[in-house]
SERO-4910 file (N, C-alpha, C, O; in steps of 0.05 Angstrom, whole numbers):
BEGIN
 pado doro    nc1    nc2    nc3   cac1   cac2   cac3    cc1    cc2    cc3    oc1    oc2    oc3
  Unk    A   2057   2916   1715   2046   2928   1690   2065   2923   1667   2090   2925   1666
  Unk    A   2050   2917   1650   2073   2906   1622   2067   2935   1602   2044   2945   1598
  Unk    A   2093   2945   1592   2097   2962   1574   2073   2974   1571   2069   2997   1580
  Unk    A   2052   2959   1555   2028   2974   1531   2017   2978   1562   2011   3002   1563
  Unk    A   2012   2968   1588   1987   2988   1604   2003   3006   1620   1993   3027   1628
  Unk    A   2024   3002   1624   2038   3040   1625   2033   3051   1620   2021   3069   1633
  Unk    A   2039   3048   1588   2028   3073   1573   1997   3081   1567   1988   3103   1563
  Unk    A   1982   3053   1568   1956   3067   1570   1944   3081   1593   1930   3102   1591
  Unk    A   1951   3067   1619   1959   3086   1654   1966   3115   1641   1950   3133   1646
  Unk    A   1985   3123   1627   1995   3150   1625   1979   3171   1608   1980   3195   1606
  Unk    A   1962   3148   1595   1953   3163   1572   1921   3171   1580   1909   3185   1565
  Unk    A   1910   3162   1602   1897   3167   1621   1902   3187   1637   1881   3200   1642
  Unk    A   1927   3196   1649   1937   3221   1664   1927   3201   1695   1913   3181   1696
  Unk    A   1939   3214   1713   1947   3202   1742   1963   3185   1742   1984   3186   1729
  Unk    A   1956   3167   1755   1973   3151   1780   1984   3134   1755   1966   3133   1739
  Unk    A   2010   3120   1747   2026   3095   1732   2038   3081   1755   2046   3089   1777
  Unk    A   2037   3062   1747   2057   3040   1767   2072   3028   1749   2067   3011   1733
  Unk    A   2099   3041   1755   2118   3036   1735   2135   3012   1749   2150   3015   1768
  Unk    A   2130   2983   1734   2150   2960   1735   2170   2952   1748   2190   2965   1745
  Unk    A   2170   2932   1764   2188   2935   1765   2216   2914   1748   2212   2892   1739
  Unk    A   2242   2928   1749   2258   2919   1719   2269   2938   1695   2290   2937   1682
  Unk    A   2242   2961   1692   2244   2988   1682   2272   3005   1683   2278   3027   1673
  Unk    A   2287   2989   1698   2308   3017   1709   2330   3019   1695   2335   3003   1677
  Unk    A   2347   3042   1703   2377   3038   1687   2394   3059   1709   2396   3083   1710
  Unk    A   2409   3034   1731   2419   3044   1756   2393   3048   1782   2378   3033   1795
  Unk    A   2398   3070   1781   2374   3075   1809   2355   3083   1802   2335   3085   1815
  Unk    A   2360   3094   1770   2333   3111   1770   2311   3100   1748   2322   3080   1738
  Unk    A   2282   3105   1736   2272   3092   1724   2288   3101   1686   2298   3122   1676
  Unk    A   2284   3074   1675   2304   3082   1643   2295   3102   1633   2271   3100   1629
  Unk    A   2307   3131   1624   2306   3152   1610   2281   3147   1588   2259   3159   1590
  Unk    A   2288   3128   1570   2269   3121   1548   2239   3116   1554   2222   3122   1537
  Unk    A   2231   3104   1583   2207   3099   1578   2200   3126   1598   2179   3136   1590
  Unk    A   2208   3134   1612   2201   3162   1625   2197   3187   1599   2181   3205   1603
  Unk    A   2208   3185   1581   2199   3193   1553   2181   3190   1546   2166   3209   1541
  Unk    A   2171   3157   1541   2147   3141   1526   2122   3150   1548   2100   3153   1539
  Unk    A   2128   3153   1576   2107   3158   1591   2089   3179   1593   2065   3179   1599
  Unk    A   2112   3207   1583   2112   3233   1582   2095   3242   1552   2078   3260   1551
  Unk    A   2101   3228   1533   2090   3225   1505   2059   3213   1502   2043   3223   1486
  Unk    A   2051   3193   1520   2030   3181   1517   2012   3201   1536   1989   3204   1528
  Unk    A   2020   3213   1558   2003   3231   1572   1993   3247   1551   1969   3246   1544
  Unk    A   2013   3264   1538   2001   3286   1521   1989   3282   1497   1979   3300   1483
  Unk    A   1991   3247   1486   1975   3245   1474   1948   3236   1473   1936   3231   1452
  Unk    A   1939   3232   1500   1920   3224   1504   1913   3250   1520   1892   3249   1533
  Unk    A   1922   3264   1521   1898   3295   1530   1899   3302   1501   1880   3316   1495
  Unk    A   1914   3297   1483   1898   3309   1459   1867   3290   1449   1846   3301   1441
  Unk    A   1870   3271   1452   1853   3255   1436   1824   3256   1452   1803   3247   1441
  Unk    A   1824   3267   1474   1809   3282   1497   1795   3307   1491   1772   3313   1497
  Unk    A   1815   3320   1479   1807   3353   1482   1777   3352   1465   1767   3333   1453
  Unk    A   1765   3383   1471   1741   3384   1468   1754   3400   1441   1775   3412   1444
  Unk    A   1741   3399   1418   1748   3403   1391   1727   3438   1384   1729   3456   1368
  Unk    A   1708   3431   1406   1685   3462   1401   1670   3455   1382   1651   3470   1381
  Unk    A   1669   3432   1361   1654   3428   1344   1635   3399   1344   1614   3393   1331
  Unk    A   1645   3391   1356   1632   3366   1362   1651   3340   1356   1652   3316   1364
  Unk    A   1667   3355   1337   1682   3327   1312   1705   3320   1335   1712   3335   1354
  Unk    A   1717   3287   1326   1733   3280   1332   1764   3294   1342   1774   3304   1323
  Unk    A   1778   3296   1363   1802   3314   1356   1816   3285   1336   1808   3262   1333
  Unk    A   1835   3299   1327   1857   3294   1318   1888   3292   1319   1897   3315   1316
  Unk    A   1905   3275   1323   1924   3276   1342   1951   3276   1314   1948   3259   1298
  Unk    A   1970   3291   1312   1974   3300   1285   2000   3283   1297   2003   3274   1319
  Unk    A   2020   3282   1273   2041   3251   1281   2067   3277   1299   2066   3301   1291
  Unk    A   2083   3270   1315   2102   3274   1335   2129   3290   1321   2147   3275   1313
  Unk    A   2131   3313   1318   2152   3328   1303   2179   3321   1323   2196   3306   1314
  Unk    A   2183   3332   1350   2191   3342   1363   2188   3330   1385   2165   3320   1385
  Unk    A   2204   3321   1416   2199   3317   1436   2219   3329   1447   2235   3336   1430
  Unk    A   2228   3336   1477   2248   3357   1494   2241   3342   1518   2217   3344   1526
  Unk    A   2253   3332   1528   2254   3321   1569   2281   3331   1573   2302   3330   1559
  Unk    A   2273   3343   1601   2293   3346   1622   2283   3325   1642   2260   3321   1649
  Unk    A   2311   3309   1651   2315   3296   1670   2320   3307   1695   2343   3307   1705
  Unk    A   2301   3316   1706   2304   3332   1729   2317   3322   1755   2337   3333   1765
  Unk    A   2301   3296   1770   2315   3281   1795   2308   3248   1788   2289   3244   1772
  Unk    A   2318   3232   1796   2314   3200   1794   2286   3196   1807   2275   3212   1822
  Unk    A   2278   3173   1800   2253   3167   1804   2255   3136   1802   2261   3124   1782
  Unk    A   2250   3125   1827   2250   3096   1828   2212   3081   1813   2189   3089   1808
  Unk    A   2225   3059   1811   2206   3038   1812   2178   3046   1819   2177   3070   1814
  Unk    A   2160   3038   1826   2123   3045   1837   2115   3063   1822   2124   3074   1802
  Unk    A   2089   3065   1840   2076   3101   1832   2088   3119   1823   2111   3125   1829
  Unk    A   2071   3133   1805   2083   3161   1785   2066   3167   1786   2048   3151   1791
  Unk    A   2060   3205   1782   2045   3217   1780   2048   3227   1751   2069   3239   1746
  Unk    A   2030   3225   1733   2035   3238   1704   2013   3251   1698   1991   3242   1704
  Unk    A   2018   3272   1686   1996   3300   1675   2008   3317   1650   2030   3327   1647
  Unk    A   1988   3318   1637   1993   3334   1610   1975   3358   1608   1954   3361   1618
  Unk    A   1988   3377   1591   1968   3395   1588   1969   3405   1556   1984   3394   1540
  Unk    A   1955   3423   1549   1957   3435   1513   1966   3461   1524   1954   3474   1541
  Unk    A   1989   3466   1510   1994   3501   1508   1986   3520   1482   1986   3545   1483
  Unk    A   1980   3506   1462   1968   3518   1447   1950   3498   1423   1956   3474   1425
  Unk    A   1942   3501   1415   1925   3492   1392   1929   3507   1363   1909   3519   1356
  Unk    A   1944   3509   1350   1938   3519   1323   1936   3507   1305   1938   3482   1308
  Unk    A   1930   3520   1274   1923   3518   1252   1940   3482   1238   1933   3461   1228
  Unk    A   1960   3494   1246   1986   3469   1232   1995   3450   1256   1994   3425   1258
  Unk    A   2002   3467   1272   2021   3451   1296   2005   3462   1328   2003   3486   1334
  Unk    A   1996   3436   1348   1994   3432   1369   2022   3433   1390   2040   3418   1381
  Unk    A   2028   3444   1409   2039   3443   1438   2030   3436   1458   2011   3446   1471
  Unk    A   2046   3415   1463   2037   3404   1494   2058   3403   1511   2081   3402   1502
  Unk    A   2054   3402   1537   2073   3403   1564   2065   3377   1580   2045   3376   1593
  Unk    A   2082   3354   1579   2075   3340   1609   2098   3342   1620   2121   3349   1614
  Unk    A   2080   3332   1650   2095   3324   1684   2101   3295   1689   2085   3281   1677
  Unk    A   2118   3284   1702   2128   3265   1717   2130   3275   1745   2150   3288   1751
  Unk    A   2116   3272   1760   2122   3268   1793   2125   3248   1814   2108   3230   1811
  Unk    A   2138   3244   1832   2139   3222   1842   2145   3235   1872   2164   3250   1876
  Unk    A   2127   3226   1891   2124   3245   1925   2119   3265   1919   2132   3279   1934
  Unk    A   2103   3281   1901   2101   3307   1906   2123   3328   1885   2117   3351   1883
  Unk    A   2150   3317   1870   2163   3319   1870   2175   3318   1840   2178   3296   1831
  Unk    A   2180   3338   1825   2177   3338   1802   2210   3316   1788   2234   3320   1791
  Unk    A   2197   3297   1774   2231   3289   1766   2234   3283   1736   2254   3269   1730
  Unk    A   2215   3291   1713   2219   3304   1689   2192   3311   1680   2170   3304   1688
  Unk    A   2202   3334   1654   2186   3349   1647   2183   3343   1617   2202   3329   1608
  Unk    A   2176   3346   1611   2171   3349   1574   2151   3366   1556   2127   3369   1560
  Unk    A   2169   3380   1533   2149   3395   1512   2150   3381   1493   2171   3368   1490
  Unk    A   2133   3377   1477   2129   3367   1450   2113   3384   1421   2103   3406   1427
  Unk    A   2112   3380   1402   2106   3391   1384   2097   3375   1362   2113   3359   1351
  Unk    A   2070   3376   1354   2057   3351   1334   2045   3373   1313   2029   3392   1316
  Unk    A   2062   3362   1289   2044   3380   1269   2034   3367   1242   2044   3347   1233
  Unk    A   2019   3376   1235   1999   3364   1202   2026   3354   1180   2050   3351   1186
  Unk    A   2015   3351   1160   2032   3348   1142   2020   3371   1118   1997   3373   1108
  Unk    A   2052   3391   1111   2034   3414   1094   2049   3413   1071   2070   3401   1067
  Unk    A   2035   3429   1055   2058   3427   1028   2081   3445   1031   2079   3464   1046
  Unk    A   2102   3440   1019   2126   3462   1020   2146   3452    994   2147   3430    982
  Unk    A   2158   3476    990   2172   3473    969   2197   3460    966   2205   3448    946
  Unk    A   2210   3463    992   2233   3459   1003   2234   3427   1014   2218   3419   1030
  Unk    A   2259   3407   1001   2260   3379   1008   2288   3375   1002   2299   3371    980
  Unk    A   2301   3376   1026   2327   3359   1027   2328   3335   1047   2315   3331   1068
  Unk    A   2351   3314   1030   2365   3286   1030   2374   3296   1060   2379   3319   1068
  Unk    A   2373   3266   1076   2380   3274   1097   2410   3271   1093   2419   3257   1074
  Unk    A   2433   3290   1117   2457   3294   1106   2472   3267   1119   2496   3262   1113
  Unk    A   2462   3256   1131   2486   3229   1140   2456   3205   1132   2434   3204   1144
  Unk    A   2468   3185   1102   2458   3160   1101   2460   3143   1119   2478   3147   1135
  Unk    A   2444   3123   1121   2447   3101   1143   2482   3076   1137   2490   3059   1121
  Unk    A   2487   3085   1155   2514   3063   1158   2519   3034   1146   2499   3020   1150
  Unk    A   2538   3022   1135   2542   2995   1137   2538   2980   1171   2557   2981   1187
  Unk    A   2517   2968   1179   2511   2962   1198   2510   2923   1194   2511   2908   1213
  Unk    A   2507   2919   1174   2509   2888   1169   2481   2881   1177   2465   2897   1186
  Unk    A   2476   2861   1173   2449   2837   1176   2445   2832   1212   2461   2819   1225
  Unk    A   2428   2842   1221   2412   2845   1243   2411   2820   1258   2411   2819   1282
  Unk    A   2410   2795   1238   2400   2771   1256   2420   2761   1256   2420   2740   1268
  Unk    A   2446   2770   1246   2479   2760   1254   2486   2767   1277   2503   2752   1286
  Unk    A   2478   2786   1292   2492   2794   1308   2475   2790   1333   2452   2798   1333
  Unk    A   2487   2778   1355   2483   2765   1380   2471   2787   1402   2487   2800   1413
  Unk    A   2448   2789   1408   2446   2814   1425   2468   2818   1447   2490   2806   1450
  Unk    A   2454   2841   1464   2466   2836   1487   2441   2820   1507   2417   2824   1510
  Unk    A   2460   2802   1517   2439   2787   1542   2435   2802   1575   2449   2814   1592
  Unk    A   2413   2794   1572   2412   2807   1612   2426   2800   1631   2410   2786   1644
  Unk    A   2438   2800   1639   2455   2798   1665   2439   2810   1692   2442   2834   1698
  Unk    A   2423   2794   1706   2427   2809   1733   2444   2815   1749   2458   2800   1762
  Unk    A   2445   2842   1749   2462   2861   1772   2488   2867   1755   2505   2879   1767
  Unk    A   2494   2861   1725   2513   2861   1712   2506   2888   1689   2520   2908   1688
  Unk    A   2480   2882   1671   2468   2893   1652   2449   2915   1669   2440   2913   1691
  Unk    A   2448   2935   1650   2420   2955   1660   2393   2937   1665   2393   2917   1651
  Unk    A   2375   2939   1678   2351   2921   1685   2337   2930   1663   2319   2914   1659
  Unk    A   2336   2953   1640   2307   2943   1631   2326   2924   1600   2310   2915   1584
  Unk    A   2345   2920   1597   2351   2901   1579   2335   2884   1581   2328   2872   1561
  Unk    A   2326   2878   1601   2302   2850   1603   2282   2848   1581   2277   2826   1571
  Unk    A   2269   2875   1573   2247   2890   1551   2260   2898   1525   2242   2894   1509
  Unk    A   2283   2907   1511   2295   2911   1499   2326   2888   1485   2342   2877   1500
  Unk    A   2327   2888   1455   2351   2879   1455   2372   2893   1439   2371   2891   1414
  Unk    A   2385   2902   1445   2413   2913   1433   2438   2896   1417   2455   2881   1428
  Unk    A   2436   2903   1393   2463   2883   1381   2482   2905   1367   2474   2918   1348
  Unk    A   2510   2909   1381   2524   2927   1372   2544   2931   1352   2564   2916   1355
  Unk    A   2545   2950   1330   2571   2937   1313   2591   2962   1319   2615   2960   1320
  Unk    A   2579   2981   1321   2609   2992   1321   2618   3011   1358   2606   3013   1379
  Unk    A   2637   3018   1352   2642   3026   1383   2654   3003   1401   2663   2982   1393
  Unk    A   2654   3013   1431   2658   2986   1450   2641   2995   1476   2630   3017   1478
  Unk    A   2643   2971   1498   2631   2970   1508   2638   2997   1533   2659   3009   1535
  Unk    A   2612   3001   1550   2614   3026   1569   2640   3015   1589   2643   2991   1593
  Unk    A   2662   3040   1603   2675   3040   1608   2696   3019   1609   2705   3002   1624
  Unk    A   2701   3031   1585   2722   3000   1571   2747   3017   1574   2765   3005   1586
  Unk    A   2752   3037   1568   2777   3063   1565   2778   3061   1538   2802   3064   1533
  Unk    A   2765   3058   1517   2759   3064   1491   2772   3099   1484   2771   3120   1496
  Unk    A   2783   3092   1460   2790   3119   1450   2774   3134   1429   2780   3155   1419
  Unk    A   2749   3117   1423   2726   3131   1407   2704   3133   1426   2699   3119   1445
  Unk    A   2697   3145   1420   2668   3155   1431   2644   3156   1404   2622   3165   1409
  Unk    A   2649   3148   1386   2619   3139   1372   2614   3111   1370   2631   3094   1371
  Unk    A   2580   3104   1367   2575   3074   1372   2546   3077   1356   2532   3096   1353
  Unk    A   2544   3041   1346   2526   3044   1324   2521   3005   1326   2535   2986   1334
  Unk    A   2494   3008   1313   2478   2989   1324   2450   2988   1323   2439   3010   1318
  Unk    A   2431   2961   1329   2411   2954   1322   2393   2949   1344   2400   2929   1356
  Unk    A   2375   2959   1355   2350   2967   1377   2334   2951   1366   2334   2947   1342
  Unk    A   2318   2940   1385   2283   2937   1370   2277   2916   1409   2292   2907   1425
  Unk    A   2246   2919   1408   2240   2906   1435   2235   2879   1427   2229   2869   1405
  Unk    A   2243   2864   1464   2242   2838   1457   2218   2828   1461   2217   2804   1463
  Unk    A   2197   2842   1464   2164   2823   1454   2163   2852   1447   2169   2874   1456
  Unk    A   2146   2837   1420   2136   2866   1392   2109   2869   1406   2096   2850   1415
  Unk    A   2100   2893   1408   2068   2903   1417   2061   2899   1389   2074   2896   1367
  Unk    A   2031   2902   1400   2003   2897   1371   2013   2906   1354   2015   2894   1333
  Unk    A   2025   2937   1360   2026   2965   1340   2033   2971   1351   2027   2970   1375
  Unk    A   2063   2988   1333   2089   2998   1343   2075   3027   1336   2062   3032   1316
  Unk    A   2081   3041   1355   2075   3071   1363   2099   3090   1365   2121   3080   1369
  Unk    A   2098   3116   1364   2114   3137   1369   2127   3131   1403   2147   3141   1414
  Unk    A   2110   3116   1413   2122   3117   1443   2143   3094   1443   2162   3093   1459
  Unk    A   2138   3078   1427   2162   3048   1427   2186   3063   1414   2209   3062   1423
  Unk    A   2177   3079   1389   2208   3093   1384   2218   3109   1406   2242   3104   1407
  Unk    A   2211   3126   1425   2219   3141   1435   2232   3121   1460   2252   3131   1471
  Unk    A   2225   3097   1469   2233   3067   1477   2259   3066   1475   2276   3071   1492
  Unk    A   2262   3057   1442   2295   3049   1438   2312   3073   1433   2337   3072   1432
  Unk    A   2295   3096   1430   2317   3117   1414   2336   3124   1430   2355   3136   1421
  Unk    A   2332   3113   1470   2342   3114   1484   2357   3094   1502   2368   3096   1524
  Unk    A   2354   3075   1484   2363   3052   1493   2393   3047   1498   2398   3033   1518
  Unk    A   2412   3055   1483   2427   3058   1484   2446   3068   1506   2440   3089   1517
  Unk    A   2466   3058   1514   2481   3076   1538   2492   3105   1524   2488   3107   1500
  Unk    A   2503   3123   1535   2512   3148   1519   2541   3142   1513   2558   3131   1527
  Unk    A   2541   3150   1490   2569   3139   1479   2584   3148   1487   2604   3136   1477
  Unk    A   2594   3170   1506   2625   3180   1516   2629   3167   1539   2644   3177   1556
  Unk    A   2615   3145   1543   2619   3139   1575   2635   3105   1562   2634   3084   1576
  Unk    A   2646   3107   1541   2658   3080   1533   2688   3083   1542   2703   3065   1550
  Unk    A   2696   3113   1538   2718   3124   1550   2729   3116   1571   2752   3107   1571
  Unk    A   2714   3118   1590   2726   3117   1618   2739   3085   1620   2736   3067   1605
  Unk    A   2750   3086   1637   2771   3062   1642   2758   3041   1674   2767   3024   1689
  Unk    A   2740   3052   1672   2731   3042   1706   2702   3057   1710   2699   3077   1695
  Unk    A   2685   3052   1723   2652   3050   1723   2658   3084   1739   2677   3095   1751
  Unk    A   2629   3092   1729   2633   3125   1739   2604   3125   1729   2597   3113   1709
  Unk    A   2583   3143   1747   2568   3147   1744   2551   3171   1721   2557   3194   1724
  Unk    A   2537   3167   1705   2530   3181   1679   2499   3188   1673   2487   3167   1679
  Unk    A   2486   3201   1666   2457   3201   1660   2448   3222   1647   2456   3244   1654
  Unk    A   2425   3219   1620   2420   3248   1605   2414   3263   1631   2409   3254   1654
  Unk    A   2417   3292   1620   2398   3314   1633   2381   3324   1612   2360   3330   1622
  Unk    A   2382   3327   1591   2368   3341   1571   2369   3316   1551   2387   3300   1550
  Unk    A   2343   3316   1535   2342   3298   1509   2321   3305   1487   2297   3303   1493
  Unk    A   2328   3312   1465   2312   3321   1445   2307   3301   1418   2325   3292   1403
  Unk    A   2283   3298   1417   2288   3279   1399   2260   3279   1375   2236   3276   1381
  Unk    A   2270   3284   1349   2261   3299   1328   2255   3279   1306   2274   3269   1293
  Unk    A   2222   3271   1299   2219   3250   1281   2219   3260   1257   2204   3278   1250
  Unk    A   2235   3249   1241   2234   3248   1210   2212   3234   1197   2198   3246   1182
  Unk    A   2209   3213   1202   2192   3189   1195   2168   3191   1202   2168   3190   1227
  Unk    A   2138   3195   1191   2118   3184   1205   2120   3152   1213   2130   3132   1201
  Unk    A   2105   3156   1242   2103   3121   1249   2082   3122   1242   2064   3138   1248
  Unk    A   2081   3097   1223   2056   3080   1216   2057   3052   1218   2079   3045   1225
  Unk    A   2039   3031   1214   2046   3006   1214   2052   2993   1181   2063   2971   1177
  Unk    A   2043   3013   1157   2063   3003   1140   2096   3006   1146   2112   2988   1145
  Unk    A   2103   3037   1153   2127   3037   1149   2142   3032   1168   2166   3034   1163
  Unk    A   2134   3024   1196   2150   3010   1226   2131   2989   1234   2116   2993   1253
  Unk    A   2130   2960   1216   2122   2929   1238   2127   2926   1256   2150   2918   1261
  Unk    A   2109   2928   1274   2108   2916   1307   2129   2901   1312   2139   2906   1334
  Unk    A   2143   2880   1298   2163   2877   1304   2198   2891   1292   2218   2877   1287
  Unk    A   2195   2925   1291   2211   2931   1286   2238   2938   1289   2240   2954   1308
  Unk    A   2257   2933   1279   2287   2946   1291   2296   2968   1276   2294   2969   1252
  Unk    A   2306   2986   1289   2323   3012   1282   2350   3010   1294   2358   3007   1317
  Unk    A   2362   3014   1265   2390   3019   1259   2396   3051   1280   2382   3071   1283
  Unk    A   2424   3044   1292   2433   3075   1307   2461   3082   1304   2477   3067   1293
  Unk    A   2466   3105   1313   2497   3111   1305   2500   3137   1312   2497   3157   1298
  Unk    A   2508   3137   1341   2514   3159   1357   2544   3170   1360   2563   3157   1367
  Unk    A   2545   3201   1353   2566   3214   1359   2567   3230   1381   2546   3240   1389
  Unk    A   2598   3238   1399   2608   3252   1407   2615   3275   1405   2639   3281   1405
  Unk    A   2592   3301   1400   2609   3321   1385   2623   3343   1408   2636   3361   1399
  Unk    A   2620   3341   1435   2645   3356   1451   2642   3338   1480   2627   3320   1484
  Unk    A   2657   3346   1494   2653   3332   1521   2674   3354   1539   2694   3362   1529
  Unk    A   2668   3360   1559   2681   3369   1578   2669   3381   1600   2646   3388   1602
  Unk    A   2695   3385   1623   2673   3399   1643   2641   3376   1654   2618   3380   1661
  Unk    A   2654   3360   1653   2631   3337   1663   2612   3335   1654   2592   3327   1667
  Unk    A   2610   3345   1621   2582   3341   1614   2596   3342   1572   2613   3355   1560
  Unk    A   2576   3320   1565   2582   3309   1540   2562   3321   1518   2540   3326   1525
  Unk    A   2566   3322   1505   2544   3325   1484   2553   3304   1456   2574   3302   1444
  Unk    A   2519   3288   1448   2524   3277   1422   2500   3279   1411   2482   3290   1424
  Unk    A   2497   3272   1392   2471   3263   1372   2480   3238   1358   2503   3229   1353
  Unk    A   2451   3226   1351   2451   3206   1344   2427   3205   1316   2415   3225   1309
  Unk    A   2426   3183   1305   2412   3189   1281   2404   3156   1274   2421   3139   1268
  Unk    A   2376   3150   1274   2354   3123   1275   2339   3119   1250   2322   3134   1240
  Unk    A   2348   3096   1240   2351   3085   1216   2331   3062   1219   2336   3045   1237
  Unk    A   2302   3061   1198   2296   3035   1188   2309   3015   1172   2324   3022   1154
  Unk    A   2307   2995   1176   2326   2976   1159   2326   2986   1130   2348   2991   1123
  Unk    A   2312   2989   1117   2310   2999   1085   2323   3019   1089   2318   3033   1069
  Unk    A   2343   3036   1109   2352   3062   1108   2337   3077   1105   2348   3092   1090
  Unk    A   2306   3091   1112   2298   3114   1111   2309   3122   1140   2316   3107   1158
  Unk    A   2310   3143   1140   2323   3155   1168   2295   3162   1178   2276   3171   1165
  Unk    A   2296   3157   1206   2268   3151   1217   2268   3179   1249   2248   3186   1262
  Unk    A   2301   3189   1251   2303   3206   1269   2324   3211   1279   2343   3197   1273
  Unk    A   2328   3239   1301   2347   3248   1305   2344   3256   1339   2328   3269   1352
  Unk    A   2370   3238   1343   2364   3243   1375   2394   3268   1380   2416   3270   1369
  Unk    A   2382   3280   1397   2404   3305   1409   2406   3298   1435   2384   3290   1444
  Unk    A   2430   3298   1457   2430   3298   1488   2452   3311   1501   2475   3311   1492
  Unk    A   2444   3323   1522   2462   3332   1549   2464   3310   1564   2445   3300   1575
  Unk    A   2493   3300   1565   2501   3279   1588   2521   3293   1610   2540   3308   1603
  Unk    A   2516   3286   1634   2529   3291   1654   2551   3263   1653   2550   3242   1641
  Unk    A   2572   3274   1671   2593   3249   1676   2607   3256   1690   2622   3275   1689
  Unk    A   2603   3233   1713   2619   3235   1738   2652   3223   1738   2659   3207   1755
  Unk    A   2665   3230   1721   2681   3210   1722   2704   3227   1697   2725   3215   1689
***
């Protein structure tokens, strides 16, 4: 199954046959277990019975929340969504990931209208000197070297270093975008790269140690549209470290269209073995 019938598999509810290549280590990549989780619930909205006859309406993606509950290989998935509420401004939804019976993430989300308000602030961190996109050499796939879904994705990095290098920074910043553009780039391709990235405190370590979100929140600024994100788009990133200890890290990160509108804000709980 290539990317777009995943997600249309998910957006259907039941059975996905997730790729294989998808992965990052043993388990399937964080990001598209996101994109999978996202397309379920939006396709039970676009479903729902409205009581009136009219079309539903699927309002653009405020908010997303996954817990990474247990790893989940390669094959069959079980995915299901549901609505927790329906209101006036803003929709809630809940999906499942299961795999044997066996729950291995969850997700809430939150999609709301666009309303008037009085209140408009600049976002507080501009987009970075990141330099010219097509200067910089991705990273290439390596089998058994590189994460497997690099295969779908390309990463070109400018700042930071590479994972367990023994680096003495822990922030990293850099240019995402997939390596074959779909028709139409969707809220689920951002939620794709926004995770593309390895977690930046694991550049630290001096020797390979095992690492993976548990929690990921990730909060759109930007409506996706196809004026303002081309199918073939890249977003600018630039993730910080703001504590680490006790085997578990915390950073945020913050996703940049090339024109610098800030397009989103990723938050995560990382575990670290090491």
């Amino acid at each position: 199954m290539s990317l777009t019938s995943m997600l249309e598999a998910a957006a259907r509810g039941g059975t996905v046959e997730v790729e294989q290549g998808w992965t990052q280590g043993r388990a399937i990549f964080g990001g598209l277990t996101g994109a999978l989780l996202l397309a379920a619930m939006k396709g039970c909205l676009r479903s729902r019975d409205t009581g009136d006859g009219s079309a539903p309406v699927v309002h653009p993606l405020r908010s997303i929340t996954v817990s990474f509950i247990g790893p989940a290989t390669t094959g069959p998935v079980e995915v299901d969504a549901e609505i927790l509420r329906v209101g006036s401004n803003v929709v809630q939804c809940q999906a499942t990931v299961r795999q044997e019976g066996a729950i291995v993430a969850t997700a809430l989300a939150a999609f709301g209208k666009h309303r008037q308000s009085s209140i408009s602030v600049a976002p507080a961190h501009p987009m970075p000197a990141l330099g010219d996109p097509t200067a910089i050499e991705a990273f290439p796939y390596i089998e058994k070297l590189t994460p497997e879904f690099y295969q779908f994705v390309e990463l070109r990095q400018v700042g930071g270093q590479l994972p367990f290098s023994g680096s003495e920074t822990a922030d990293l910043s850099g240019w995402a975008s997939l390596r074959e553009a779909p028709e139409r780039f969707e809220e689920e391709h951002l939620v794709v790269l926004a995770d593309a990235w390895p977690p930046a405190p694991i550049q630290m370590l001096d020797g390979f140690a095992p690492g993976s979100s548990l929690t990921w929140t990730l909060e759109l600024i930007a409506e996706v549209g196809p004026e303002a994100f081309p199918a073939e788009s890249i977003l600018g990133y630039a993730a910080a470290t703001d504590a680490a200890r006790d085997g578990y890290a915390h950073t945020h990160a913050m996703l940049w269209r090339p024109d610098g509108e800030l397009a989103a804000i990723s938050r995560q709980t990382i575990t670290v073995f090491g």
